[in-house]
DRENGUSE-239333 format. One record per atom (N, C-alpha, C): residue in three letters; atom name; x, z, y. Coordinates in steps of 0.05 Angstrom, whole numbers, plus 5000, padded with zeros to 4 digits. Each point is the difference from the previous one (the first is absolute). Layout:
BEGIN
REC  type  atom     x     z     y
REC   ALA    CA     X     Z     Y
...
***
This chain:
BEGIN
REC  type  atom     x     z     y
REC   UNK     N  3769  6960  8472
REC   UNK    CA  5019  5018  5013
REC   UNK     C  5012  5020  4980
REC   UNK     N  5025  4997  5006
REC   UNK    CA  5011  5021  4982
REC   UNK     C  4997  5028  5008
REC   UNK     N  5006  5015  4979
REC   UNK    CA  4996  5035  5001
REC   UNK     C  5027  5014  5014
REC   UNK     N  5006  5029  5005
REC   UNK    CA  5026  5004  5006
REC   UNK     C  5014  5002  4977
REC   UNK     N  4986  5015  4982
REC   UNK    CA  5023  4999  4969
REC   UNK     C  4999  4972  4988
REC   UNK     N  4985  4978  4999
REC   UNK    CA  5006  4973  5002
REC   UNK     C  5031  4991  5010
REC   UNK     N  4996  5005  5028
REC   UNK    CA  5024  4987  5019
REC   UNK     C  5025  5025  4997
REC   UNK     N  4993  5026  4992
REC   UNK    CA  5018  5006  4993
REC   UNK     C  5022  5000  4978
REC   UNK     N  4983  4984  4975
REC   UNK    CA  5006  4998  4979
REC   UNK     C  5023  4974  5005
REC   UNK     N  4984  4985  5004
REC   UNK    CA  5012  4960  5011
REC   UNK     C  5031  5012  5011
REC   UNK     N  5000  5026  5030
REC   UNK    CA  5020  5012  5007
REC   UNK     C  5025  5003  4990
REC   UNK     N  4994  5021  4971
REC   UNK    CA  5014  5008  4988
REC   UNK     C  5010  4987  4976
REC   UNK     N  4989  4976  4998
REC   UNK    CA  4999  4979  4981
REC   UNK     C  5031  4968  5006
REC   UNK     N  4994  5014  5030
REC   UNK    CA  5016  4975  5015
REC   UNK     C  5039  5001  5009
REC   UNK     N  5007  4988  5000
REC   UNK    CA  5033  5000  4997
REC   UNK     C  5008  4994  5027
REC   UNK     N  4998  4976  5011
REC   UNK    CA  5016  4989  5020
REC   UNK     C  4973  5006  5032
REC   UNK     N  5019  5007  5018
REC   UNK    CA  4977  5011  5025
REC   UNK     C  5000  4978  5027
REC   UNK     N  4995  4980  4992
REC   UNK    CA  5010  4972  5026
REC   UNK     C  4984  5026  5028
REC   UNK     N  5010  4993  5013
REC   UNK    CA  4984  5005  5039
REC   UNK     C  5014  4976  5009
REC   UNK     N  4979  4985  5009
REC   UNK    CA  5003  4976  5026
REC   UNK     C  4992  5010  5034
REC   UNK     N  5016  4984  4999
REC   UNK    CA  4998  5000  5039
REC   UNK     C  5008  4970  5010
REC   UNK     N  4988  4993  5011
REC   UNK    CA  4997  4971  5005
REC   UNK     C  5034  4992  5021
REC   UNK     N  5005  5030  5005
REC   UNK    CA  5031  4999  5024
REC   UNK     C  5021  5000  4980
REC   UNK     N  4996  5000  4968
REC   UNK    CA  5017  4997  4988
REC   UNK     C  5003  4982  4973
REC   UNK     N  4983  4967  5002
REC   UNK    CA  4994  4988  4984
REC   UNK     C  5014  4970  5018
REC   UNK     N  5013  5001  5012
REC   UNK    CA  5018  4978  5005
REC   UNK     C  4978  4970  5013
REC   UNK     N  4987  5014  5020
REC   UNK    CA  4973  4987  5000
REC   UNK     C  4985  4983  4981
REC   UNK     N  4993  5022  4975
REC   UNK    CA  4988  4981  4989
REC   UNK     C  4972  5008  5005
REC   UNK     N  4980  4994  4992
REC   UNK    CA  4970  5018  4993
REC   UNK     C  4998  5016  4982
REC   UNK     N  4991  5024  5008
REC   UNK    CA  4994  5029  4987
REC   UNK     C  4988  4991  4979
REC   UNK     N  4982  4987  5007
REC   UNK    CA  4984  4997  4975
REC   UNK     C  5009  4978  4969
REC   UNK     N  5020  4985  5014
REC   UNK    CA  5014  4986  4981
REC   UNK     C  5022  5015  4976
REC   UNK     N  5003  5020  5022
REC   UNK    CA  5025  5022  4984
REC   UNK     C  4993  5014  4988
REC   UNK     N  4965  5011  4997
REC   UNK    CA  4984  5015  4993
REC   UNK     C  4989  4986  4974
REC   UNK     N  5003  4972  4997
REC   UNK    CA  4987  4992  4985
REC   UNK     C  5022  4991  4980
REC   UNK     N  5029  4999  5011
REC   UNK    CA  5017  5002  4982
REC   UNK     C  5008  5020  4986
REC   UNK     N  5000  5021  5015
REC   UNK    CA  4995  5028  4992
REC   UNK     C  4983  5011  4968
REC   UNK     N  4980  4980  5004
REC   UNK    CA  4979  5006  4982
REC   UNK     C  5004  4985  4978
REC   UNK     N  5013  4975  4996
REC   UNK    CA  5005  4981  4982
REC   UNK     C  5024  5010  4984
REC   UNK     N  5017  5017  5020
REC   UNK    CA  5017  5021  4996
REC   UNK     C  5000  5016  4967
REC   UNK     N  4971  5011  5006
REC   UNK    CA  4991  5022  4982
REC   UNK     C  5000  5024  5015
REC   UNK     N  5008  5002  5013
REC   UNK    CA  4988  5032  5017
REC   UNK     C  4977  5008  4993
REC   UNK     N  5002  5025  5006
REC   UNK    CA  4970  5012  4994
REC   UNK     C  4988  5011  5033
REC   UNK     N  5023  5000  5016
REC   UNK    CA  4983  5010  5021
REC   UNK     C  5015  4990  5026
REC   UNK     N  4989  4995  5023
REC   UNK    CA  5019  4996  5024
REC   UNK     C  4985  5016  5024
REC   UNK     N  5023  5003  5019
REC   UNK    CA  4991  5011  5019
REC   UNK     C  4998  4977  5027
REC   UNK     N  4988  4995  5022
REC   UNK    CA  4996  4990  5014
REC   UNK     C  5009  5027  5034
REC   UNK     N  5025  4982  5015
REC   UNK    CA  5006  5020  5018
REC   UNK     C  5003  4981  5029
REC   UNK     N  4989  5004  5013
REC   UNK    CA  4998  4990  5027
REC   UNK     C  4998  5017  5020
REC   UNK     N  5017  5008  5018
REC   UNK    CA  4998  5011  5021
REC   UNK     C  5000  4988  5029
REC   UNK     N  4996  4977  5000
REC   UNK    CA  4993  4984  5025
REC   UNK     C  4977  4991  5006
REC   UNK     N  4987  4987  4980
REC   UNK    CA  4978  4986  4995
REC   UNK     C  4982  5010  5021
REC   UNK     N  4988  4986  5011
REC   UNK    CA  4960  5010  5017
REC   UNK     C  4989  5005  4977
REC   UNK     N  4978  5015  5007
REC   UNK    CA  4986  5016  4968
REC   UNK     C  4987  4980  4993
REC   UNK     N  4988  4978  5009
REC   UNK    CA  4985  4983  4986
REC   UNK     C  5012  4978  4983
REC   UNK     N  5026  4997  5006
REC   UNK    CA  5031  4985  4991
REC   UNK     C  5008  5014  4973
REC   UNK     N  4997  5021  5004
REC   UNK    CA  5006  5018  4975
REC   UNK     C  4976  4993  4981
REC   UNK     N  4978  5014  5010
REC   UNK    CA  4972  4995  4974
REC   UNK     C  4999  4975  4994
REC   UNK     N  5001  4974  5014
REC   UNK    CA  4994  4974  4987
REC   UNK     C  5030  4995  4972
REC   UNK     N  5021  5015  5011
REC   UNK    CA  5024  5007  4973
REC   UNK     C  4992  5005  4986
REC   UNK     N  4990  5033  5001
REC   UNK    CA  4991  5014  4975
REC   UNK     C  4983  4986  4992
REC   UNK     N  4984  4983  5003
REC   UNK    CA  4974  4998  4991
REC   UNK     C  5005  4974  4984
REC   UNK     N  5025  4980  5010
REC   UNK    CA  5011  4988  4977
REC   UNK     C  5018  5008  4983
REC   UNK     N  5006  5017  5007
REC   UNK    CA  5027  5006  4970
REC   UNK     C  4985  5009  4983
REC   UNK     N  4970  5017  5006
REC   UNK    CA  4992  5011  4986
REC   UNK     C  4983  4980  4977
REC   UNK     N  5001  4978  5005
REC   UNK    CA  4983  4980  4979
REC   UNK     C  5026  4984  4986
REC   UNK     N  5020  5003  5014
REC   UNK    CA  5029  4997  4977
REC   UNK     C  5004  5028  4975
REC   UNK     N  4991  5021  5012
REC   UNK    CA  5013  5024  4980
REC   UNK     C  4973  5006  4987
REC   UNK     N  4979  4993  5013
REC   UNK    CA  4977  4994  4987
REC   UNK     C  4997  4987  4966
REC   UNK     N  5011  4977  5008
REC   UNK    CA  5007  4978  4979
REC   UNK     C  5012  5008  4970
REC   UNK     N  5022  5012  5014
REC   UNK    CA  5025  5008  4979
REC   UNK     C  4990  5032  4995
REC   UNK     N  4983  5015  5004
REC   UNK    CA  4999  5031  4995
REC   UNK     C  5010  5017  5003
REC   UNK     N  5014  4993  5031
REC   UNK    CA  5021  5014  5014
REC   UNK     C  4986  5027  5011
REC   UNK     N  5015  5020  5006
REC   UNK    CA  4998  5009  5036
REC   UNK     C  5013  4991  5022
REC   UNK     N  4973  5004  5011
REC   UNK    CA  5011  4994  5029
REC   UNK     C  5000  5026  5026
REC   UNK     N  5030  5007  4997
REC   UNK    CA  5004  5015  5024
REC   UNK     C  5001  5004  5028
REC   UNK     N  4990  5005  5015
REC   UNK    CA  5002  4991  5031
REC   UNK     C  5008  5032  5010
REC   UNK     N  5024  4995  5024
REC   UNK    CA  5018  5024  5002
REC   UNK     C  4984  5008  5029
REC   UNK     N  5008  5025  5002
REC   UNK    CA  4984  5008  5027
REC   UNK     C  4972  4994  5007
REC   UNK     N  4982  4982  4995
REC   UNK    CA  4973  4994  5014
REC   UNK     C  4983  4995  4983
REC   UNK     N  4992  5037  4991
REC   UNK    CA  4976  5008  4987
REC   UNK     C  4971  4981  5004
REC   UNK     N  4989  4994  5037
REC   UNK    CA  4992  4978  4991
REC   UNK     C  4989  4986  5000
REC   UNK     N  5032  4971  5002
REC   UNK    CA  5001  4983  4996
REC   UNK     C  4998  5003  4956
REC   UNK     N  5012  5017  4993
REC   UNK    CA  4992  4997  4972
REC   UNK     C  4969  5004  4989
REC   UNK     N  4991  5023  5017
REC   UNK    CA  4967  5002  4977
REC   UNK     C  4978  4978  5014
REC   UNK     N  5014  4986  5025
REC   UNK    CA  4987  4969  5004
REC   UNK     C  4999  4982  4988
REC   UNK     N  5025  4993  4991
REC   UNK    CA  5004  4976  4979
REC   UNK     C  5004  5007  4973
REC   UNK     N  4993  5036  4999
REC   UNK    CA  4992  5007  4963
REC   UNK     C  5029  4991  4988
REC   UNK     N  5028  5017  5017
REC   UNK    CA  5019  4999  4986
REC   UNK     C  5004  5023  4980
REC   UNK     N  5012  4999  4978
REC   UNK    CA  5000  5026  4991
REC   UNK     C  5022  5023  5003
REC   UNK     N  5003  5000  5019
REC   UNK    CA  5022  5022  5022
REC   UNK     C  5014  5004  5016
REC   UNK     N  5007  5019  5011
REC   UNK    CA  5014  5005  5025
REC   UNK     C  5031  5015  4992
REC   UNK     N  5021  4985  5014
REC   UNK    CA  5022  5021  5004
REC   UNK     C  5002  5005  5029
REC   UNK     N  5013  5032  4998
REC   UNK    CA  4993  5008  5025
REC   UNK     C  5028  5006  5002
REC   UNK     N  5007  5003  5026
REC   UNK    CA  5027  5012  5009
REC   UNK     C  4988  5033  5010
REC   UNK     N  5027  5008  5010
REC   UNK    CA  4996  5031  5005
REC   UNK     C  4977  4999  5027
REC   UNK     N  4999  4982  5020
REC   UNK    CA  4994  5000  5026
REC   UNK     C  4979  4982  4998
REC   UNK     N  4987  4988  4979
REC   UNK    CA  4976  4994  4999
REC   UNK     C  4968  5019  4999
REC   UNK     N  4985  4983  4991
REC   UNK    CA  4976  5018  4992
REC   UNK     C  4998  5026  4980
REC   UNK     N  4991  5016  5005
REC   UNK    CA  5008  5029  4982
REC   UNK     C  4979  4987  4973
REC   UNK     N  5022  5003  4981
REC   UNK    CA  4986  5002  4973
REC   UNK     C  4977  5012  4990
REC   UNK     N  4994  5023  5008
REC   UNK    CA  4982  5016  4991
REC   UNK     C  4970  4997  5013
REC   UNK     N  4999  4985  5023
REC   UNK    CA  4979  4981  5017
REC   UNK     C  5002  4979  4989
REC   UNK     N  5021  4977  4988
REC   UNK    CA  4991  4979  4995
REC   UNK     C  4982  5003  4971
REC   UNK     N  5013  5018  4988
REC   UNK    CA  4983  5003  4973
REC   UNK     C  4971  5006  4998
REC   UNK     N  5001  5014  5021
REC   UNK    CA  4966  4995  5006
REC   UNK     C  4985  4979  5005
REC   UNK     N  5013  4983  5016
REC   UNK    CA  4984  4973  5002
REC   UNK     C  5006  4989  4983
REC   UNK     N  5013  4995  4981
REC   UNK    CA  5010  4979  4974
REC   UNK     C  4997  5021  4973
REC   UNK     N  4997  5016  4995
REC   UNK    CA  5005  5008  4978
REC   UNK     C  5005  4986  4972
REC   UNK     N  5002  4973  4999
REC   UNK    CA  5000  4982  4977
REC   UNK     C  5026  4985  5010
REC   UNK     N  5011  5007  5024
REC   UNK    CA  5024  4984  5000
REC   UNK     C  5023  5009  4997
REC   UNK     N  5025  4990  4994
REC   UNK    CA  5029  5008  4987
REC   UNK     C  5003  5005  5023
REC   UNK     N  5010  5027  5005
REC   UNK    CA  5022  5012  5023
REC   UNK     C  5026  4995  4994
REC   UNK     N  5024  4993  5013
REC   UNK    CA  5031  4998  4991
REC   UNK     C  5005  5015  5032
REC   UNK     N  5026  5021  5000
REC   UNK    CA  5009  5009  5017
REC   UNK     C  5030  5005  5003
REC   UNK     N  5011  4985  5016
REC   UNK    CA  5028  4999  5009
REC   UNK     C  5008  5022  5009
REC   UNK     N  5024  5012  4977
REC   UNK    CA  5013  5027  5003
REC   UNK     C  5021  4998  5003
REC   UNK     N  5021  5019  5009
REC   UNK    CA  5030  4997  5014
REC   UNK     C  5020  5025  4985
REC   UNK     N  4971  5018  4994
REC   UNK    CA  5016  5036  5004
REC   UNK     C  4977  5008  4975
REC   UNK     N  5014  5028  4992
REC   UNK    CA  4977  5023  4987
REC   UNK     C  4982  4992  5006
REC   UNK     N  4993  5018  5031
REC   UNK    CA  4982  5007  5010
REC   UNK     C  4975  4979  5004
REC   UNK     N  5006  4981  5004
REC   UNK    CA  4988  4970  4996
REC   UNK     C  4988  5004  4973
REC   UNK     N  5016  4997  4981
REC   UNK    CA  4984  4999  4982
REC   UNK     C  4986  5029  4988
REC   UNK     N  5009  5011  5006
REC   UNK    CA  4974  5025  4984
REC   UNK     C  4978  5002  5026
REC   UNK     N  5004  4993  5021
REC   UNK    CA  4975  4997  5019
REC   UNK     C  4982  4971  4983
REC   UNK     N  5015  4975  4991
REC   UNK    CA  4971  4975  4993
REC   UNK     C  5000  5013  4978
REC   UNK     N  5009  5017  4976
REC   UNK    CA  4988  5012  4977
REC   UNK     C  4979  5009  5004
REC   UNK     N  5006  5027  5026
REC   UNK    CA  4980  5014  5007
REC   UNK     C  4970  4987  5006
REC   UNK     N  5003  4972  5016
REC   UNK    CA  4976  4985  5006
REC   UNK     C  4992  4986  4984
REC   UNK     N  5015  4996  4968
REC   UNK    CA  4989  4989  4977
REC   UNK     C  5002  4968  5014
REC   UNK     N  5020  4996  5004
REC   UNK    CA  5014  4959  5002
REC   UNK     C  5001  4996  4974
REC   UNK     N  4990  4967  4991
REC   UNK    CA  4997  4989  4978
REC   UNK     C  5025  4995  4994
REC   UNK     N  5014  4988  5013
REC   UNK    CA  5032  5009  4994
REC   UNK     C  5016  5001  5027
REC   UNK     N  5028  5002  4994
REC   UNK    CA  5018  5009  5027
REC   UNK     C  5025  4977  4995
REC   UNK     N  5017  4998  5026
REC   UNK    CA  5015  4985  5005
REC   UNK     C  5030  5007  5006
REC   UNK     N  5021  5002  4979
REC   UNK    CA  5024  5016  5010
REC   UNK     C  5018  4977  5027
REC   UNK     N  5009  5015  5018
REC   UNK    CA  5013  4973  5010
REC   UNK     C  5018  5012  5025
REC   UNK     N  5009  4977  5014
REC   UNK    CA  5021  4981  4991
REC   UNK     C  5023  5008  4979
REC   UNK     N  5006  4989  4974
REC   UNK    CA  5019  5012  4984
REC   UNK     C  5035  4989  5005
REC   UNK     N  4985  4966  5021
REC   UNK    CA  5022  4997  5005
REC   UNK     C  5005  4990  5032
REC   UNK     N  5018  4988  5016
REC   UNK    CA  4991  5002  5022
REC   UNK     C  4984  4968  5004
REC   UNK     N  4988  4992  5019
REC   UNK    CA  4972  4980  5003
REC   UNK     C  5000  4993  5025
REC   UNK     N  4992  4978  5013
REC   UNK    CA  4994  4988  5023
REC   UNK     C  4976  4996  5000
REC   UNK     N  4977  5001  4981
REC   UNK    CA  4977  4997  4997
REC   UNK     C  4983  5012  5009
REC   UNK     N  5013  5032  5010
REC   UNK    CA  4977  5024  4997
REC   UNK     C  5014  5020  5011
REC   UNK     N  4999  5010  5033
REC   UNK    CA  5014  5022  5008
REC   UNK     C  4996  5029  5003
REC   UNK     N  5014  5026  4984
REC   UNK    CA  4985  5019  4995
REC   UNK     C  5031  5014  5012
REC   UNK     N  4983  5020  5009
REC   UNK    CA  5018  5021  5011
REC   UNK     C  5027  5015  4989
REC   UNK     N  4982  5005  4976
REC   UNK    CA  5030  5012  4974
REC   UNK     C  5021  4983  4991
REC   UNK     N  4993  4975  5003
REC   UNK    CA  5027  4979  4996
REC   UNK     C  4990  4999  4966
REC   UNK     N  5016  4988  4988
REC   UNK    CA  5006  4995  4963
REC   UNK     C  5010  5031  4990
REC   UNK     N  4976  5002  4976
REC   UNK    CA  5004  5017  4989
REC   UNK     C  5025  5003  4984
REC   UNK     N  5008  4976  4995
REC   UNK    CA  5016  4999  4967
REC   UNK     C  4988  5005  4983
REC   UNK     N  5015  4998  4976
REC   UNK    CA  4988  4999  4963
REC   UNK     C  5004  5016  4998
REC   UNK     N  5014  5018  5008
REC   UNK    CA  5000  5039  4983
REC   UNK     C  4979  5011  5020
REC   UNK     N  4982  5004  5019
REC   UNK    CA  4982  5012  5010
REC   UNK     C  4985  4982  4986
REC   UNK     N  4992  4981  4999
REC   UNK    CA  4978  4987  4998
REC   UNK     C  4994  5015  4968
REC   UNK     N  5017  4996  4988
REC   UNK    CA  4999  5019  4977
REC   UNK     C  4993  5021  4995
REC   UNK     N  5004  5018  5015
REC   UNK    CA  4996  5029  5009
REC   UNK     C  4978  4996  5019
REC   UNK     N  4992  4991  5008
REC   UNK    CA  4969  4998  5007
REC   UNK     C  4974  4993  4974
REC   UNK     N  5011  4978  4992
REC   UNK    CA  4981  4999  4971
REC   UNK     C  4990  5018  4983
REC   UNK     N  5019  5020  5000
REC   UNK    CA  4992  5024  4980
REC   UNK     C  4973  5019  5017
REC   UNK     N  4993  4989  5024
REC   UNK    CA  4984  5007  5010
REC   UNK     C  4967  4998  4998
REC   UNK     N  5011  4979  4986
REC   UNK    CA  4963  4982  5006
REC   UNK     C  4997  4996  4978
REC   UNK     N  4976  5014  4993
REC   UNK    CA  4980  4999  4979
REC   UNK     C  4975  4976  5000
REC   UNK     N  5008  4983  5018
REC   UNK    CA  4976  4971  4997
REC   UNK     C  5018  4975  5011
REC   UNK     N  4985  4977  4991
REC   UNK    CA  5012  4980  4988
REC   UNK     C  5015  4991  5033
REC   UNK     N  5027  4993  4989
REC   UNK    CA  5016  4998  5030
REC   UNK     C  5025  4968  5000
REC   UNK     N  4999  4986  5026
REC   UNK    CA  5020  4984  4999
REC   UNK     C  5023  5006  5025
REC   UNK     N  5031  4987  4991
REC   UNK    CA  5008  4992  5023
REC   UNK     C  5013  4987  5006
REC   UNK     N  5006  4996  5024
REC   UNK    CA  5000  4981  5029
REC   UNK     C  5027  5004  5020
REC   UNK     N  5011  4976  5004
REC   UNK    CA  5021  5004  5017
REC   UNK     C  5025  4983  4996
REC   UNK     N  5004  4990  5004
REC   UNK    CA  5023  4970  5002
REC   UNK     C  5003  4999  4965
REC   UNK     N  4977  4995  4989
REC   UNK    CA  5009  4995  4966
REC   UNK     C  5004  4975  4995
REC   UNK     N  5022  4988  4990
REC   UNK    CA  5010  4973  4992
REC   UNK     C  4988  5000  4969
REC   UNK     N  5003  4975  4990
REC   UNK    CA  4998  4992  4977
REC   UNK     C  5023  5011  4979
REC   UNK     N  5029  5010  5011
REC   UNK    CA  5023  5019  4992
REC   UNK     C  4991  5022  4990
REC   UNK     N  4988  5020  5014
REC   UNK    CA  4987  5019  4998
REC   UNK     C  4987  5014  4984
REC   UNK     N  4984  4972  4993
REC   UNK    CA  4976  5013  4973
REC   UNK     C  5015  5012  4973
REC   UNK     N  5008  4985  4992
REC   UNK    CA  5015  5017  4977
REC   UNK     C  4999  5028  4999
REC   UNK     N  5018  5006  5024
REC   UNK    CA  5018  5026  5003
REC   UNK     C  4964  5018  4999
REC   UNK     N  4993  4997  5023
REC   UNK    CA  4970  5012  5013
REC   UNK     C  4985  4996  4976
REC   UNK     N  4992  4986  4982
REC   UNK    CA  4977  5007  4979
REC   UNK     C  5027  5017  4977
REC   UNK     N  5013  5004  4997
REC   UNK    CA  5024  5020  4988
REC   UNK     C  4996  5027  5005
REC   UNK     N  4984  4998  5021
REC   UNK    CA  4999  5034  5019
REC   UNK     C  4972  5003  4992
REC   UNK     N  4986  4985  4984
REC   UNK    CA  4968  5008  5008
REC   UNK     C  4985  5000  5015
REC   UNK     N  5014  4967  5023
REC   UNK    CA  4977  4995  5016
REC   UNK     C  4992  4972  4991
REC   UNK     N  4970  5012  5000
REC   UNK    CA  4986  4970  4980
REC   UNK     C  4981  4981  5025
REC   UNK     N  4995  5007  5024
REC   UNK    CA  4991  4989  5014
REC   UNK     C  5016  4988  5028
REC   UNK     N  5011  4978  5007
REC   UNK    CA  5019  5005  5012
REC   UNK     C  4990  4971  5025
REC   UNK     N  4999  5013  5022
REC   UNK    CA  4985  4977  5025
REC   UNK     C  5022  4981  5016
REC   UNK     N  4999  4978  5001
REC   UNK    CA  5015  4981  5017
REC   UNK     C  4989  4988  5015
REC   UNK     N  5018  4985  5018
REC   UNK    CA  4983  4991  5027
REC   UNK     C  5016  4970  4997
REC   UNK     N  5025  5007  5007
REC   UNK    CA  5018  4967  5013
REC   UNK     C  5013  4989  4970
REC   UNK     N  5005  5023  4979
REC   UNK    CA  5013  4984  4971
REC   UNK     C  4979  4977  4994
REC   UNK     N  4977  5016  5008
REC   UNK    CA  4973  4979  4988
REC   UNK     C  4995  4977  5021
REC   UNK     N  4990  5009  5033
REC   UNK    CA  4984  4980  5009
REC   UNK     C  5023  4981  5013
REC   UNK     N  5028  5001  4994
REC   UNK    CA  5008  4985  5018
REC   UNK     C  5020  4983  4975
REC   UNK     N  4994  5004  4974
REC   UNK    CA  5006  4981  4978
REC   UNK     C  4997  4975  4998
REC   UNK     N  5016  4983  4994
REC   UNK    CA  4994  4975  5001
REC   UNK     C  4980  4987  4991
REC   UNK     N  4993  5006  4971
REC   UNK    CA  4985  4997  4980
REC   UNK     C  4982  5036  5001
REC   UNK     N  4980  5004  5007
REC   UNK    CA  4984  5028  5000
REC   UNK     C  4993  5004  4971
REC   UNK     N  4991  4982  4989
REC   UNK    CA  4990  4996  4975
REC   UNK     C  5014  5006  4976
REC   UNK     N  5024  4986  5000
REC   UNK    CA  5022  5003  4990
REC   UNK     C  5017  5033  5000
REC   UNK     N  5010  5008  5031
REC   UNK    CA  4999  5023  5004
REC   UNK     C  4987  5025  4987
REC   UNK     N  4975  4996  5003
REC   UNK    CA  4983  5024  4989
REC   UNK     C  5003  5004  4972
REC   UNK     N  5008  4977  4984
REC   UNK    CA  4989  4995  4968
REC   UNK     C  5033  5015  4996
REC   UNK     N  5022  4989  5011
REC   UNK    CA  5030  5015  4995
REC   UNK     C  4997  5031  5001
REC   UNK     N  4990  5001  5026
REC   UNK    CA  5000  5040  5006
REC   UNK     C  4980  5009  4977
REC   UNK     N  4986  4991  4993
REC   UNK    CA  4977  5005  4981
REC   UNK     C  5020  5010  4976
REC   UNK     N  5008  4984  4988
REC   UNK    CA  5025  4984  4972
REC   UNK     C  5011  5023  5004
REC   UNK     N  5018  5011  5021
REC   UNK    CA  5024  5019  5001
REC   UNK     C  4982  5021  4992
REC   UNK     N  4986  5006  5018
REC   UNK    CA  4984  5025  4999
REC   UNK     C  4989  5017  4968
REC   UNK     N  4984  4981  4982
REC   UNK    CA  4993  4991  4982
REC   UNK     C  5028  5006  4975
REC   UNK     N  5014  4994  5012
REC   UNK    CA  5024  4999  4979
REC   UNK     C  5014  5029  5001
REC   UNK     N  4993  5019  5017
REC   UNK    CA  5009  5021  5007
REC   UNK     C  4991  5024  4985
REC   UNK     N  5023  5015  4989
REC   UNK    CA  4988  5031  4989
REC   UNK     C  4993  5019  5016
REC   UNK     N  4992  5014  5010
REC   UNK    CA  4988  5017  5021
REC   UNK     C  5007  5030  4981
REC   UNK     N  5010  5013  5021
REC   UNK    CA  5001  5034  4987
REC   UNK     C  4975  5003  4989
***
């Protein structure tokens, strides 16, 4: 089992942020895309299901997790604290209207917190609760993920950054276009959902966004 400064390190170590959802993989299997994912080179994925029966979910986690197992991934599971410290994932992202941070850390204290922020206040509140890292988002607008504030844009999202003092990605209709511009700004962690899982080639996909990324000067 890994440590938190372990999985935090792997964290801050890592470039490209895949999240799967099985409603956006063109019916393929999660776990196939997960495992392309990984052949990829990723260092970490998230796993997102919001339909699933809970036992539909854990028999998931509990395979992806011997795919990211393999390759020396993380494995993220969003919302369901746990369904993760069941199948010994190594963390949770939480949305605003999930489980309060500062209770989950009690029961996990070894696991990566990530917390989906919109505003300030958002984020100097998961500072305040000490989140392993935070989530800027939507930067652009998304069908993936419906939040109240709508798309930030790239000049807030910017102006949010100067905020957060721990390791942070973001999220929100990012194309493969994109990266350039976005690792230009000094964002080094950057999460996709449909560029990745609904690629023809996943494998292929990941190793390109990787390449761009990689090739990028960062402020």
């Amino acid at each position: 089992m890994r440590t938190l400064s372990e999985r935090i390190e792997l964290f801050k170590s890592s470039d490209l942020y895949p999240v799967v959802s099985s409603e956006f993989c063109n019916g393929r299997d999660v776990c196939d895309i997960v495992a392309n994912i990984a052949t990829g080179g990723a260092k970490l994925v998230q796993i997102r299901e919001k339909h699933l029966s809970d036992a539909a979910m854990f028999e998931l986690v509990c395979k992806c997790k011997l795919i990211t197992d393999r390759y020396q991934m993380l494995l993220i599971v969003d919302d369901r604290l746990d369904i993760a410290m069941a199948a010994k994932a190594d963390g949770v992202h939480l949305g605003q209207d999930d489980f309060p941070l500062k209770e989950a850390k009690k029961l996990a204290p070894e696991m990566l917190f990530g917390v989906s922020t919109h505003n300030a206040q958002e984020i100097r509140t998961a500072l305040a609760d000490n989140c392993s890292y935070l989530n800027i988002g939507p930067v652009f607008p998304t069908r993936t993920k419906s939040v109240a504030c709508g798309d930030l844009g790239l000049e807030k999202a910017e102006e949010l950054k100067t905020l957060v003092s721990c390791p942070f990605s973001v999220m929100g209709g990012i194309k493969e276009h994109h990266l350039s511009m976005l690792c230009s700004k000094g964002f080094r962690h950057i999460a996709m959902v449909t560029e990745i899982t609904q690629a023809a080639d996943v494998e292929a996909k990941v190793k390109q966004l990787r390449r761009i990324m990689k090739g990028c000067s960062y402020e």
